[in-house]
N, C-alpha and C positions, 0 to 999 in steps of 0.2 A: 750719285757716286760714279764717277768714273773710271771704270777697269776693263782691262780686255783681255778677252778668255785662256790669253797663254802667261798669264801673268800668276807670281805667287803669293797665296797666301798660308803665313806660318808653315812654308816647305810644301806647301799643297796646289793643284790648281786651282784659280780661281773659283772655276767653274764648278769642281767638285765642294768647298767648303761652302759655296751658294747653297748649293740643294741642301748638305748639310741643315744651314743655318735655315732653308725653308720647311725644316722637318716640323719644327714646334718655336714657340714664338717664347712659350715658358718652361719647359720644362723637357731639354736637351740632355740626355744622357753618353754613355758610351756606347750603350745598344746603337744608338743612332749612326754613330761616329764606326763602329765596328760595320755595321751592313754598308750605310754611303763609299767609304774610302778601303773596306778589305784589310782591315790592320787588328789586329788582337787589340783585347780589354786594357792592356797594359801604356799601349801605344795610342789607343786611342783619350783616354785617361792625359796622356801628356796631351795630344792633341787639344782639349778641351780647356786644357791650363793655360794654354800657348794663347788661344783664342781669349781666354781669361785678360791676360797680361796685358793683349795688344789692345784691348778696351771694346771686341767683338761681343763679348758674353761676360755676365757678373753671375758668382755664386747664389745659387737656389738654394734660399732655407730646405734642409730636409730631415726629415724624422730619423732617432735613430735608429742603426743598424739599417738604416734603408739606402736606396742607389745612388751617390752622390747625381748632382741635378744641375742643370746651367739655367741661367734665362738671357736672352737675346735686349742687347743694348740698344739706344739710341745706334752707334753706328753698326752695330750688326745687322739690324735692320734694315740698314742701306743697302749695305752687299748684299741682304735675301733679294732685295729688291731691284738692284743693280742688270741694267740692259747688257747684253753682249751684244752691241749694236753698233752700226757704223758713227762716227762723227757725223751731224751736219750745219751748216752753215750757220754764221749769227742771223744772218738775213732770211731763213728759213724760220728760224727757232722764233725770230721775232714774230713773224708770220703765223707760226702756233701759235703763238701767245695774244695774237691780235682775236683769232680764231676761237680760244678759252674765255677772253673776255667779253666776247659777243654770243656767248653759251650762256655765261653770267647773268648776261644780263634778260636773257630769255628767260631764265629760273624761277629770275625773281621778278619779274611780269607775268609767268605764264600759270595760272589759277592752278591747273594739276598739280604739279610738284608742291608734295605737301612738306616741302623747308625749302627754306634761301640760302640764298650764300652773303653771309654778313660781312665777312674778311676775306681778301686772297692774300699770298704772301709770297715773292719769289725770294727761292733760296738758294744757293750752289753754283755752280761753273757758271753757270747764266751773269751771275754779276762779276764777273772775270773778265780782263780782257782778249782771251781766246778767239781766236776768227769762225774756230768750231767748238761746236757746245756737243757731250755725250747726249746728258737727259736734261730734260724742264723740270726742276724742280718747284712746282706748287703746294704751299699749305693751305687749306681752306677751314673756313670757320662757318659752318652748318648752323641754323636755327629753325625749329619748329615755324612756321605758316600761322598758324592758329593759337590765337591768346587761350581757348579755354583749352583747359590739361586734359581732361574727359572727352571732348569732342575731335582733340589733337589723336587721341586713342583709337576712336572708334573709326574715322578717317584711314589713322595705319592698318588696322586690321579688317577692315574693307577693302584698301587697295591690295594686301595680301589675298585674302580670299579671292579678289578677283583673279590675282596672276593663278591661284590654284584651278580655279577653274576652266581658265584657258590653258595648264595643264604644266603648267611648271611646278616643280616637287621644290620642298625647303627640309632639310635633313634634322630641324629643331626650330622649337617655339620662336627663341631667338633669333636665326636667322631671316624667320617669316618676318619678326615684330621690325626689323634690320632694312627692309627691301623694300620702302618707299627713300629710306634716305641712301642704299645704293644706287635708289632710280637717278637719283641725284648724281652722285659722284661717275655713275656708266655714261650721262648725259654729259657730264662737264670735260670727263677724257676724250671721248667720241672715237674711241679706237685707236687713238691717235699714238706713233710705234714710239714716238721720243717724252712725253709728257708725263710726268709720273706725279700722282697726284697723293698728299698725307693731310694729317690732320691739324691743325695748330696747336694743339694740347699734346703733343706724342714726344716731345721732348724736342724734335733736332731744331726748333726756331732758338733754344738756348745754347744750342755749342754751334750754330752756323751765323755766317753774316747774314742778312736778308732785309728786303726792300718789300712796302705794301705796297700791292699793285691797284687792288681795290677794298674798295668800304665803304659798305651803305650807308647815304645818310638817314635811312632811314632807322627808325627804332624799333629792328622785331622783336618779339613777342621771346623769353628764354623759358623753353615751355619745358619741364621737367617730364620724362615721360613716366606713362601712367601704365603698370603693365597688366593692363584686364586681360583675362582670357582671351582668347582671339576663338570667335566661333568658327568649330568643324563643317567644314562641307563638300561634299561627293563631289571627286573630278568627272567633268562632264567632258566630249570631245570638243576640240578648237572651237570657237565658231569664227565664222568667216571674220575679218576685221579685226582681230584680238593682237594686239599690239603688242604682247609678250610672247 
């Protein structure tokens, strides 16, 4: 998405209805809206409606007598995600993107990375004919490495343990079981300030135009994950050479 930070939404700026919309992915209240923007229950409440209408947020089932609720849409997610960043060039933008796909194709030759990258898919201003692109939109399409489900498991929860041990914390079982396929998706952005990466199943490849950029011919493995325990183990200090 592209927008710049003195721009408005639903009467607001930009910048502030971002953080907003980065409060919670499901379940946006007015509390939210009243601490982000400084507006009372009442004001913020319309705000929430406003964000409703414009197709930012759809109604949250909620219990009765309990807090009316929002959850963040295909395009709201844009705008959480939305750079406040300069334009750069098409001939740059290409240059990431040559740069992404020779990431790609390390992934999925290089034995560590326990998933591939089966599908890329560019989406947004890139297939425009603008001379300046804000962001790279890519979607990618992840697959497990390993045909067997059991062994796809014990794999992730080894590579977990190991970043534990070289002393990186995960704040839930989840995000641990999560962190061989963010090794993935941190590997394929490379820090990179314009390139913003989602997932092919998240919705925006059905309300956006978009072109496949790659697809393996190969046939990975679509390994359902299997969620064993992941076994406990004492953080020990760095040791030298620890890659995390």
């Amino acid at each position: 998405m592209q927008i710049r930070p003195d721009d408005l939404v639903v009467g607001f700026p930009a910048k502030q209805i971002r953080k907003l919309l980065r409060q919670s992915v499901d379940s946006l209240s007015a509390r939210h809206a009243k601490k982000i923007l400084g507006i009372n229950s009442e004001q913020a409440i319309q705000l929430l409606k406003s964000l409703e209408r414009k197709g930012y947020l759809k109604r949250h089932p909620a219990l009765p007598n309990s807090e009316q609720r929002w959850k963040r849409t295909v395009k709201g997610g844009a705008l959480a995600n939305a750079l406040f960043s300069k334009p750069v060039s098409r001939q740059s933008t290409e240059k990431t993107m040559s740069e992404f796909l020779d990431r790609v194709g390390k992934v999925n030759s290089n034995s560590y990375f326990l998933y591939r990258v089966q599908k890329a898919v560019v989406f947004g201003s890139f297939l425009s004919d603008a001379p300046f692109i804000g962001d790279l939109d890519i979607a990618v399409d992840l697959c497990p490495g390993e045909n067997d489900p059991r062994k796809h498991s014990e794999l992730i929860r080894a590579r977990a343990n190991e970043a534990i041990i070289c002393g990186r914390g995960f704040s839930n079982f989840v995000e641990a079981f999560q962190f061989a396929e963010q090794e993935v998706i941190m590997f394929l952005k490379s820090r990179s300030r314009i390139l913003q990466l989602t997932r092919c199943d998240d919705g925006v490849l059905n309300i956006a135009d978009s072109r496949v950029i790659f697809e393996s011919p190969e046939k990975y493995p679509v390994v359902p994950m299997n969620s064993v325990p992941m076994r406990q183990v004492r953080r020990s200090k760095k040791p030298k050479g620890c890659p995390f």
